[in-house]
N, C-alpha and C positions, 0 to 999 in steps of 0.2 A: 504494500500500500504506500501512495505516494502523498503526504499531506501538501497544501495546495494554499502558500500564502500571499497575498496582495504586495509588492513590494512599495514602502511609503516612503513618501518623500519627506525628509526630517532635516533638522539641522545634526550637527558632529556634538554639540555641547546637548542636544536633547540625548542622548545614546548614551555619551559619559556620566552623563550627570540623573541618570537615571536609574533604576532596578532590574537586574539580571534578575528571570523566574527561570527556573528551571525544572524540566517538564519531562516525562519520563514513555518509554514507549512512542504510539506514533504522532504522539501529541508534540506539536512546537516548542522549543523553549523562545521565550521574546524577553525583550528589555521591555518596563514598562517607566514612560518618560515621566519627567516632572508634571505633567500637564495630565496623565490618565490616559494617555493612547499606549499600546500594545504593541510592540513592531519585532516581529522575528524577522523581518525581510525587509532591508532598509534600502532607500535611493538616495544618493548623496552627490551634490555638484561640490565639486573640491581642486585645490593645486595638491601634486605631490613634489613635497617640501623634502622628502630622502626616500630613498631604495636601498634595499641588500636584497644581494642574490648567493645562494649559495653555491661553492665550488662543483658541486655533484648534481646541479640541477633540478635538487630533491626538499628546494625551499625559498621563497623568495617573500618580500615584505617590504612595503610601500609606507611611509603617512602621509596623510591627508590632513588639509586644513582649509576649511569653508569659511574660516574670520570670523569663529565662534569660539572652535577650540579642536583637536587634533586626534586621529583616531588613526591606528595601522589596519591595514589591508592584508592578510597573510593568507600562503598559497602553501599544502604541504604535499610532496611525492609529485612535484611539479611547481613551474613557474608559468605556467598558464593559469590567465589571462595576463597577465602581469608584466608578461614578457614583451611587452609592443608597447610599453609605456615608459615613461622618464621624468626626472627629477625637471619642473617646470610645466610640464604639461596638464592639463585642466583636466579633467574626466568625468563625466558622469557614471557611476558606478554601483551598482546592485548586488546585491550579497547579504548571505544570512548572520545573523549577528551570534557570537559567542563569546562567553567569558572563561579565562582560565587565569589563577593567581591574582584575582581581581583586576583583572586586567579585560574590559571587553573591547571586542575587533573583529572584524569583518571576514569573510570567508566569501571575495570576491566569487560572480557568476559569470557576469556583464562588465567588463568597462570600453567605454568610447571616449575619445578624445574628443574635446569641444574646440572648436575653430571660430565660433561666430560668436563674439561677445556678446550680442542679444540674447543666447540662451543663459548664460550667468545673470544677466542682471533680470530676466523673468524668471530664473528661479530665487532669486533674491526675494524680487516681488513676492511671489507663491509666499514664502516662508514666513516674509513681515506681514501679510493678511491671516496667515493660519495663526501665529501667535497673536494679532488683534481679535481675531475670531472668537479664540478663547478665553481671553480675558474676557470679550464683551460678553459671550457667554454665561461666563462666572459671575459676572455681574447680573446678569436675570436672573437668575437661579438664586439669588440673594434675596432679591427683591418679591420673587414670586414664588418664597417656599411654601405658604399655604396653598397653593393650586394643585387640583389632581396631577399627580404624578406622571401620567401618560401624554395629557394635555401639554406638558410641558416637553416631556419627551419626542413628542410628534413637533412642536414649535424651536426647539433646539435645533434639532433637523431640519428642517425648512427652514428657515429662519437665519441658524447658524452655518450651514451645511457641514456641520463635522458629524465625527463618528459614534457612532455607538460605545465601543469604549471609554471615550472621553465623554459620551452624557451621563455613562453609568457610574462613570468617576465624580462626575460633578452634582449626580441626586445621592448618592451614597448609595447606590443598589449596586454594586458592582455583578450579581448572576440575579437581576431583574431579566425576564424576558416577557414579553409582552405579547397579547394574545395576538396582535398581527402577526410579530415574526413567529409565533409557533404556526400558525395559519401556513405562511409564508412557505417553512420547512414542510412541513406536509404535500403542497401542492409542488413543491417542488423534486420530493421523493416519489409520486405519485407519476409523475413528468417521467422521471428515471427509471422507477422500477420497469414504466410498459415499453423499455427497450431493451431486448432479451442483453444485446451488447453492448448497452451503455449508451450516453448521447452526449454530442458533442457542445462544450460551452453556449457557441452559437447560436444554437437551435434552441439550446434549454432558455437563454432570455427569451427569443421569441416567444418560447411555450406561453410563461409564466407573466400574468400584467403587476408588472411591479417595479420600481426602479433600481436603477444597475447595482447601484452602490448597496440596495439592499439583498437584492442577488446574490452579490459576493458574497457582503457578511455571511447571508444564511447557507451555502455553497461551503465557505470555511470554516463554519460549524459544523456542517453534517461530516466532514473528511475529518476533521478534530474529535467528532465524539467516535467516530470510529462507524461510522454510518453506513459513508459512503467508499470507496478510493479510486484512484484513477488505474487505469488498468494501462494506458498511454499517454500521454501528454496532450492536454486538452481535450480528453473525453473522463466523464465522470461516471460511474457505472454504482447500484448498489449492493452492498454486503450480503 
């Protein structure tokens, strides 16, 4: 079984400065940020500031720094991706995050070089709207703690357009799930099950009327609770 996570787009000081969970089986382990979001599969625009490659070819290691704060990159029984990059050059970079000796760092997948300075400075952009986001977030959630819980939950998300994580983190429910997304997962296990061999990402949004983002979420849930798993790469099949 292959678990199947959303790779997000975060600052380097959100990662460091956050909590390694550690997760056991086919479950994810993620960092969970200052702010309440979840990220086992991070995207990061960054310079790398140093490289080491090792003599035998059987380990290499980058840091990265986005002008927040600094994280390495580390590649083991290989220096791929790693190896088409250099001290100086920009990259956009995806990779699942891990800690060892308190020390967390990236376990590159993807990296591309950036050539066109407009995409640094709109991921800049992205970065200072998602941190205004949440503050202003936190700020309603202050102001409107007597309101039903869902009501708010549903206006977070419209409203705010952030995650589920982060609203769970911001009403105190962190394992609230709410009758739409249980709804949500049903119709979409129901989508799965009537394909004897699975069905592919694509199709299952069409299936399903519901928005993408909450797709994913409930997609990430069923392959995390051990529901669902992919049998290939972009198809999801059930257990």
């Amino acid at each position: 079984m292959i678990a199947r996570q959303t790779a997000k787009k975060v600052r380097v000081w959100d990662i460091v400065n956050g909590t390694f969970v550690k997760k056991g089986g086919f479950e994810p382990s993620f960092v969970k940020t200052p702010s309440g979001e979840e990220v086992a599969r991070a995207r990061i625009l960054a310079t790398i500031v140093a490289k080491f490659v090792a003599e035998d070819g059987n380990y290499a290691a980058v840091t990265l720094d986005d002008g927040s704060d600094t994280i390495r990159a580390k590649t083991f029984k290989t220096i791929k991706p790693l190896d088409t990059v250099e001290i100086g050059d920009i990259v956009d970079i995806i990779g699942k995050l891990r800690e060892y000796n308190g020390e967390k760092y990236m376990m590159p997948e993807v990296v591309s070089k950036v050539t066109d300075p407009n995409v640094e400075v709109m991921r800049r952009l992205e970065m200072v709207y998602k941190q205004t986001a949440a503050r202003r977030a936190k700020e309603f959630v202050e102001k409107n703690k007597s309101r039903n819980p869902e009501e708010l939950r549903k206006e977070l998300s419209e409203k705010f357009g952030i995650e589920n994580p982060i609203i769970d983190a911001l009403l105190g429910d962190k394992k609230a799930e709410g009758g739409d997304k249980g709804s949500l997962k049903k119709q979409l296990l129901d989508v799965i099950n009537a394909s004897k061999d699975g069905i592919v990402y694509s199709q299952l949004m069409k299936s399903v009327k519901a928005k993408g983002a909450d797709i994913e979420s409930a997609v990430d849930e069923l392959l995390n609770d051990g529901m669902c798993y992919e049998p290939s790469p972009g198809r999801i099949r059930k257990i």
